[in-house]
C-alpha positions as CSV (number, residue, x, y, z in Angstrom):
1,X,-28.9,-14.0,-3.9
2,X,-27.0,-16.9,-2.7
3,X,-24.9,-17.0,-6.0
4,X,-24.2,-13.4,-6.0
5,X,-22.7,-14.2,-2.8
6,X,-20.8,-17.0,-3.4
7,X,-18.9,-15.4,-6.5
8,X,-18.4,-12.4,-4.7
9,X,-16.6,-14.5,-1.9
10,X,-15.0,-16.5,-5.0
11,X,-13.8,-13.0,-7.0
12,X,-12.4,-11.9,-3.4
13,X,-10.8,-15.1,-2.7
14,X,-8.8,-14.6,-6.3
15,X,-8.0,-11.1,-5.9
16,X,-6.7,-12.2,-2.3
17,X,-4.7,-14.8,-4.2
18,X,-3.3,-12.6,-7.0
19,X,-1.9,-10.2,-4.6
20,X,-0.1,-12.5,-2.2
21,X,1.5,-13.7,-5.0
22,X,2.2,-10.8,-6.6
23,X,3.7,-10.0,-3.0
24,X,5.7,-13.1,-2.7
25,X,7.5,-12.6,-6.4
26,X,8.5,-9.2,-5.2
27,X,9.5,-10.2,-1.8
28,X,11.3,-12.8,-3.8
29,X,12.9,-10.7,-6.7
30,X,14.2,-8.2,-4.3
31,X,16.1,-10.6,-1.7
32,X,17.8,-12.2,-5.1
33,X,18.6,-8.1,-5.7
34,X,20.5,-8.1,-2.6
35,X,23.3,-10.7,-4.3
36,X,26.3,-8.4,-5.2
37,X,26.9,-8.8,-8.8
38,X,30.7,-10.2,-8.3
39,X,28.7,-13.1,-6.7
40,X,27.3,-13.4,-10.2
41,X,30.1,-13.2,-11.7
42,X,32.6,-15.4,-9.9
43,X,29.4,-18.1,-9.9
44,X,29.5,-17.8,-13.6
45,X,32.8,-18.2,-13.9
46,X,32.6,-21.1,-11.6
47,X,30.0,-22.9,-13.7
48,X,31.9,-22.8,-16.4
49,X,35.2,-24.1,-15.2
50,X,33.1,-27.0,-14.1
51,X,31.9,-27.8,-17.5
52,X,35.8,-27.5,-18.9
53,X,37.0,-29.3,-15.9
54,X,34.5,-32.7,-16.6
55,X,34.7,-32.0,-20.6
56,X,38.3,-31.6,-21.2
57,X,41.0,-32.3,-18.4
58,X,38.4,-35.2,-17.0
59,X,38.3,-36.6,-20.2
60,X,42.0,-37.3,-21.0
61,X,41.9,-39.4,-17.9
62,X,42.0,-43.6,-18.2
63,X,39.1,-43.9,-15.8
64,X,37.0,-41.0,-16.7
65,X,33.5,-41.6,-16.2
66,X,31.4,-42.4,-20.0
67,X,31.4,-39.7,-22.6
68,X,27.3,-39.3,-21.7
69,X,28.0,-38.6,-18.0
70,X,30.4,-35.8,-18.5
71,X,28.0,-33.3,-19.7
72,X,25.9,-33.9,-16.7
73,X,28.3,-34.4,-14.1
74,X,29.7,-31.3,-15.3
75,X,26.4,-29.7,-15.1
76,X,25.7,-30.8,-11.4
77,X,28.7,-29.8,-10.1
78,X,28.7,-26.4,-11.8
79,X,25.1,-25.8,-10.8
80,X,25.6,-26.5,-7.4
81,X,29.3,-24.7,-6.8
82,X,27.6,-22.2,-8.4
83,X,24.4,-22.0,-5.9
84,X,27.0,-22.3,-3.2
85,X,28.0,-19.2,-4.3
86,X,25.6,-17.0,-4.4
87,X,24.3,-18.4,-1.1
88,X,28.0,-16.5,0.1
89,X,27.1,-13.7,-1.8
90,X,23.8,-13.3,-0.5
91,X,25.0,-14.1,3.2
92,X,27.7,-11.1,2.8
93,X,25.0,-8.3,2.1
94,X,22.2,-9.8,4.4
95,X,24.5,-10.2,7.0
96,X,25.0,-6.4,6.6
97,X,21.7,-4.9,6.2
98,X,20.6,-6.8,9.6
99,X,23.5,-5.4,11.5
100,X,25.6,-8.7,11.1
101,X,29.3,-9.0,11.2
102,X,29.3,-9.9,7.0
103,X,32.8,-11.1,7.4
104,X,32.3,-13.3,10.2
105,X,29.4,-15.1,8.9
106,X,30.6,-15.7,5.8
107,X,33.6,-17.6,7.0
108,X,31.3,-19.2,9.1
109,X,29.5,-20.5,5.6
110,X,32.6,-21.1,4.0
111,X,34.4,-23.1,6.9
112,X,31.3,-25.3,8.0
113,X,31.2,-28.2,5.9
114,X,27.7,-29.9,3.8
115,X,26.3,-26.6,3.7
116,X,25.6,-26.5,7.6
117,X,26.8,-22.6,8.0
118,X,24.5,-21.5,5.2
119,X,21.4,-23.5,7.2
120,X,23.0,-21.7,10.6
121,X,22.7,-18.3,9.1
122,X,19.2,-18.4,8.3
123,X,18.6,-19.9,11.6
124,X,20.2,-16.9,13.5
125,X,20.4,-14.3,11.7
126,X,18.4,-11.2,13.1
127,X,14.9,-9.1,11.5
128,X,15.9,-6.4,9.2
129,X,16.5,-3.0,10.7
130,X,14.6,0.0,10.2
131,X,15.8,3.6,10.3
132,X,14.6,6.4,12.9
133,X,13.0,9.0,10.6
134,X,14.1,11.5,13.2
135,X,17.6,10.9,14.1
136,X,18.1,8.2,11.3
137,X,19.8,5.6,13.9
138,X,19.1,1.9,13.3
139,X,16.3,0.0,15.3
140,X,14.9,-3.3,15.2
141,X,11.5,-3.8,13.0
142,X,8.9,-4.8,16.0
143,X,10.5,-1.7,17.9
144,X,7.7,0.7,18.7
145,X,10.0,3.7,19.7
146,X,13.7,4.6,18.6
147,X,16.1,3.7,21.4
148,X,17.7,6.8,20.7
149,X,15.7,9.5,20.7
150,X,12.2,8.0,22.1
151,X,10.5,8.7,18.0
152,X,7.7,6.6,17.5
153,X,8.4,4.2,14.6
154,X,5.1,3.4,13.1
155,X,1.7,2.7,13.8
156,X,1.3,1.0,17.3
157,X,-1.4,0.3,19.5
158,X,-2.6,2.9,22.0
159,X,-3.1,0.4,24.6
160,X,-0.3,-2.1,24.3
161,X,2.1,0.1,22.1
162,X,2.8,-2.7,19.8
163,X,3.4,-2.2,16.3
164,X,0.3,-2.4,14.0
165,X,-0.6,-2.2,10.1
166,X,-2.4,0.9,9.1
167,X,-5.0,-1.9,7.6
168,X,-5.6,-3.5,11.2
169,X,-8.9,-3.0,11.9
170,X,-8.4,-4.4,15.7
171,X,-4.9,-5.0,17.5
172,X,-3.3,-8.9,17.2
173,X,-1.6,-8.5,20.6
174,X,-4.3,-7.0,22.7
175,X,-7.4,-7.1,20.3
176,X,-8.2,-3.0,21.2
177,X,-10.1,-1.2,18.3
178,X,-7.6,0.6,16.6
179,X,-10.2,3.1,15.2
180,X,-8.3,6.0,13.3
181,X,-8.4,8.4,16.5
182,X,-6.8,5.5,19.2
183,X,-3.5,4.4,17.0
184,X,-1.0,6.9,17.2
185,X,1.1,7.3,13.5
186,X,4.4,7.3,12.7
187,X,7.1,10.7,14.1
188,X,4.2,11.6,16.9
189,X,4.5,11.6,20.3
């Protein structure tokens, strides 16, 4: 009985695992999908001219660095302009979908130097907005209610009106049962 139990907990424990991380490469996959593709392209472009730059014109110079560095120096430099890159890239439409000024915080990451506005981005950017289903204004994710039009947004508690999974057995705010009849769905009232 005891080692029926203890693979049972072991089979959850992997099925647990495997979907996390089937979570986390999707999570992953789509923020990369939110790079516009001339990001990709002008990072391409910029990896390249890095390996011509050491290869050819750094070559012809009296104190070029030894024909075995070039490669790699040209490799570094192109790998990391190119990161740089599509960090900008990346800023531009995240900036956007979280109700960012895009513009303004991509100078910011341009102009501040060592990578510092890239780091200052993710520190303050905002959570990802979600759209009223009924009069499709923008709100903030925790938001229990649209500011607009007072539509519920999701599940929330029916004691502390805090958002809640549909899985939630019990509320992580106020720990109320949310049994099926005490949290109120999505578009009611």
């Amino acid at each position: 009985m005891r080692r029926t139990m203890e693979k049972a907990n072991e089979s959850l424990e992997g099925e647990l695992h495997m979907v996390a991380k089937g979570e986390t490469q999707s999570r992953a996959r789509a923020e990369i999908g939110v790079i516009p593709v001339w990001a990709w392209v002008v990072s391409g472009v910029a990896f390249v001219t890095a390996q011509a730059l050491f290869d050819i014109f750094i070559g012809r110079d009296k104190g070029a660095p030894p024909v075995w560095a070039r490669p790699l120096l040209g490799l570094l430099v192109g790998i990391v302009t190119g990161c740089w890159i599509l960090f900008l890239g990346y800023i531009n439409r995240d900036a956007k979908r979280r109700g960012m000024s895009p513009t303004l915080w991509t100078v910011i990451a341009i102009v501040i130097p060592n990578a510092l506005g890239i780091i200052l981005y993710f520190v303050l950017r905002q959570p990802l907005l979600i759209l009223c289903p009924q009069c499709g204004r923008a709100g903030q994710v925790g938001f229990s209610f649209c500011s607009y039009c007072s539509c519920r947004l999701g599940p929330s508690c029916s004691r502390c009106h805090r958002t809640v999974r549909s899985s939630d057995l019990y509320c992580p705010s106020c720990g109320c049962s949310l049994q099926s009849s005490e949290v109120t769905t999505t578009g009611s009232r």
